[in-house]
C-alpha positions in Angstrom: 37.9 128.7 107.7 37.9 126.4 104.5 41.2 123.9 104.4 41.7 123.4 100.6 43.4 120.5 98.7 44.9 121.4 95.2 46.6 118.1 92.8 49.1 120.6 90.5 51.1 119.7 87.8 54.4 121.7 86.6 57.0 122.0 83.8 59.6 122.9 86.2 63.0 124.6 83.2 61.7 127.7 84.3 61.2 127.7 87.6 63.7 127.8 90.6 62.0 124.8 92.3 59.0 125.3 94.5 59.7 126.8 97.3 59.4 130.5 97.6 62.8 132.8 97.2 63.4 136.0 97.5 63.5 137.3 93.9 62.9 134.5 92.0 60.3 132.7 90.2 59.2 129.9 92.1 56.4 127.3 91.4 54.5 128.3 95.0 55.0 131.9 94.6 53.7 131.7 91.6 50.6 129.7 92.4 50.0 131.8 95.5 49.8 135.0 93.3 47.2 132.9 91.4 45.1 132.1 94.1 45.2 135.6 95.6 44.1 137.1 92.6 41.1 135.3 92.3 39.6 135.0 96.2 41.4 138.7 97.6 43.7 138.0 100.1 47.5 136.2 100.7 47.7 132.4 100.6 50.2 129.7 101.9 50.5 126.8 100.4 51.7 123.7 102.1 52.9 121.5 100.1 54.4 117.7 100.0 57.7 118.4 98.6 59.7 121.4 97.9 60.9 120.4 94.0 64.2 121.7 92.9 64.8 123.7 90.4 64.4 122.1 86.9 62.3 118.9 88.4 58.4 118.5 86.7 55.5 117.0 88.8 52.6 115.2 87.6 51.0 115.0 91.0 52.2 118.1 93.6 49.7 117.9 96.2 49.8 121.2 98.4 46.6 122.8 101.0 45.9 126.3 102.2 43.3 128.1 103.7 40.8 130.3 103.2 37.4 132.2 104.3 35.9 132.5 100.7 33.3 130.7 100.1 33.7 130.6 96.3 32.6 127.4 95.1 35.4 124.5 95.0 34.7 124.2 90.9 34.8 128.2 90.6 38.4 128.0 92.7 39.6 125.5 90.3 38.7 127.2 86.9 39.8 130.8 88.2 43.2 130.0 89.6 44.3 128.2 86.3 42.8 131.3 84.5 45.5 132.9 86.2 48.0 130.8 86.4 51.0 130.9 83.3 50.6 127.9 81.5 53.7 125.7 83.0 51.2 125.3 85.8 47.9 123.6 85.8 46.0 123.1 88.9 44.5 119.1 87.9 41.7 118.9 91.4 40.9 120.7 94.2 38.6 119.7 97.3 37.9 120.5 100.7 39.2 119.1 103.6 39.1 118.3 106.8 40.7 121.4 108.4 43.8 119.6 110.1 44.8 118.2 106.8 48.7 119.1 106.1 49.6 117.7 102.2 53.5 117.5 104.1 52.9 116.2 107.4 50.6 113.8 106.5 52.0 112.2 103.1 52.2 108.6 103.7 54.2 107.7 100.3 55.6 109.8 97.2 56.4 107.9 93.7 59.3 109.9 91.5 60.1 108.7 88.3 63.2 109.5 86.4 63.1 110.1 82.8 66.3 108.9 80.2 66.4 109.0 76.7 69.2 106.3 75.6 69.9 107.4 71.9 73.9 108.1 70.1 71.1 110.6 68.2 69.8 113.5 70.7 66.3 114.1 70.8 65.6 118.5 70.7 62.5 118.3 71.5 63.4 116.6 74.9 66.2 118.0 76.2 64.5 119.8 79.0 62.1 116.9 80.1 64.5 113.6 80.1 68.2 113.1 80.4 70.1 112.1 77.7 72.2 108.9 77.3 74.1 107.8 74.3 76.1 104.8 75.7 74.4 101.8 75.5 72.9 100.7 79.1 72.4 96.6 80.1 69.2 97.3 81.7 69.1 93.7 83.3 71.7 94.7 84.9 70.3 97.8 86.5 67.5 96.2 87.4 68.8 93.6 89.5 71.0 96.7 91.3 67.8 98.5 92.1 65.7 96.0 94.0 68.7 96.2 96.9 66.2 99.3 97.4 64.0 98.0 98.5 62.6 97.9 101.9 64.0 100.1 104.7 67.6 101.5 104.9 69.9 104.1 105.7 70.2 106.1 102.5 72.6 108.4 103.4 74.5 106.9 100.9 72.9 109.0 98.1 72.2 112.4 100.2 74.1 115.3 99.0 74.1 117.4 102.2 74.7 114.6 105.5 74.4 114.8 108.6 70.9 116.2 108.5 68.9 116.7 111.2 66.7 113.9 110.9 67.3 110.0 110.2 68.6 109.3 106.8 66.7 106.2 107.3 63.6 105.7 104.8 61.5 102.2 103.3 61.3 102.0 99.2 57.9 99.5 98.5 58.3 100.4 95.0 61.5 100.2 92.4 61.3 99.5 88.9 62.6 100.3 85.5 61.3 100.0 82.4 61.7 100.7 79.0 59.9 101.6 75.8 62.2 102.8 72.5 64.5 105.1 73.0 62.6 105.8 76.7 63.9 104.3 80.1 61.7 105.0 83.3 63.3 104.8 86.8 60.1 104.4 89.3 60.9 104.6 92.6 58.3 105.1 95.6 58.8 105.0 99.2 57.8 106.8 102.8 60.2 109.6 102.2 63.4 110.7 100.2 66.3 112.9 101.3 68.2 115.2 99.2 69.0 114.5 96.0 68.8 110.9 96.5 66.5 109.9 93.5 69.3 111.3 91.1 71.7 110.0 93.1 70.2 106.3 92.7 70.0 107.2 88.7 73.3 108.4 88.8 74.5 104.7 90.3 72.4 102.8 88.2 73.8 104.1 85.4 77.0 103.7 86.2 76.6 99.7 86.1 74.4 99.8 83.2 77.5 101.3 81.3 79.3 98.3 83.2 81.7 100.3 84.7 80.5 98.7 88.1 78.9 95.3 89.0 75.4 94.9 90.2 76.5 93.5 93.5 78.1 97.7 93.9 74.9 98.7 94.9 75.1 96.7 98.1 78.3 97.7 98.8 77.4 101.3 98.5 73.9 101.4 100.5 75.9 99.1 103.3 79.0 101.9 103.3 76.7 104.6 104.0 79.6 107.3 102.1 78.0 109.0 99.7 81.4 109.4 98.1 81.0 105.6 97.3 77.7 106.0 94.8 77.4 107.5 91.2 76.9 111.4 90.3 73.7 112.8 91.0 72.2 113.4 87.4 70.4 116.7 86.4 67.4 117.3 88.0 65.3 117.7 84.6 64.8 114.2 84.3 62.8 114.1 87.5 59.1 113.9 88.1 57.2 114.0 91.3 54.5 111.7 90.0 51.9 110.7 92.7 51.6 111.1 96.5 49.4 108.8 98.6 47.9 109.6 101.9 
């Protein structure tokens, strides 16, 4: 039996996340079908994160298995012949059979997409979020590198208690800008629900200046989620990279 490794990328408006539901069109249901069609029988994918609905990746990495011994080039030509084009599988290769893309992720980078214009932008309305204040990005940036290292982030998880820690270590937080653009990069061991647009949804908060940089302590340190910003839509997300 053949363990496979697929890198996908996704334009997630359509799609009701990853994960497979009953009845609706998912991003790994979808992929599956592909995959089925082309080497003739069913497929599970395992993948590194289950997406939600209206959030894009770059860099979904997801395995399966498999007893065909189609050739790894001829998997990765025939499944995008299949697949529709929101859905474009970038590399596959073989691995070593107790490879798991989700138990085994060792760091995931999201980045968050804004568009800060008074004028909308059409042609981006389903791939950025759109801000028309004007944001002190200083500011935000000084807020954001409370991030880093490790915490309790229960602070910016929609549904807590879980049943795991809500503990998880950020190397990575940044934001940039370029025009109209603002980039939230955020990369860490693991991420809990919601809590990437739940950190956007803070910073931006202080980069309107309703709050003051030193908030952001205050809120990872008070561990209340009713204590940090709104968690912004999730078409401004991006699952960018995953490391192993």
């Amino acid at each position: 039996m053949r363990n496979i490794k697929i890198t996908l990328s996704y334009e997630g408006t359509n799609f009701f996340g990853w994960q497979t539901q009953p009845g609706k069109r998912t991003v790994q249901e979808t992929t599956q079908e592909a995959l089925a069609k082309l080497l003739g029988h069913e497929i599970n994918l395992r993948a590194s994160s289950r997406t939600d609905a209206g959030v894009h990746a770059l860099g979904q990495v997801a395995n399966f298995r498999t007893p065909n011994p189609l050739p790894i080039e001829k998997i990765l030509s025939g499944t995008n012949a299949f697949l529709p084009e929101e859905i474009a599988i970038r590399q596959a290769e073989e691995v070593s059979v107790d490879f798991d893309a989700n138990r085994d992720a060792r760091r995931k980078l999201y980045r968050y997409s804004l568009y800060q214009s008074r004028i909308p932008d059409p042609f981006s309305r389903s791939h950025t979020y759109q801000v028309r204040q004007e944001l002190n990005l200083e500011e935000m940036k000084a807020a954001a590198t409370v991030l880093l290292g490790t915490h309790d982030f229960r602070c910016f998880e929609t549904d807590w208690p879980n049943r795991e820690s809500s503990v998880r270590t950020m190397n990575h937080v940044s934001l940039s800008r370029m025009g109209p653009w603002i980039w939230l990069d955020i990369e860490g061991d693991g991420f809990l629900y919601n809590m990437v647009r739940a950190i956007m949804g803070t910073l931006l908060e202080i980069g309107r200046g309703f709050w003051p940089r030193e908030r952001m302590r205050e809120i990872v340190d008070g561990q209340d989620r009713k204590l940090a910003g709104p968690t912004v839509p999730p078409h401004g997300l991006y699952l960018v990279r995953v490391t192993y």
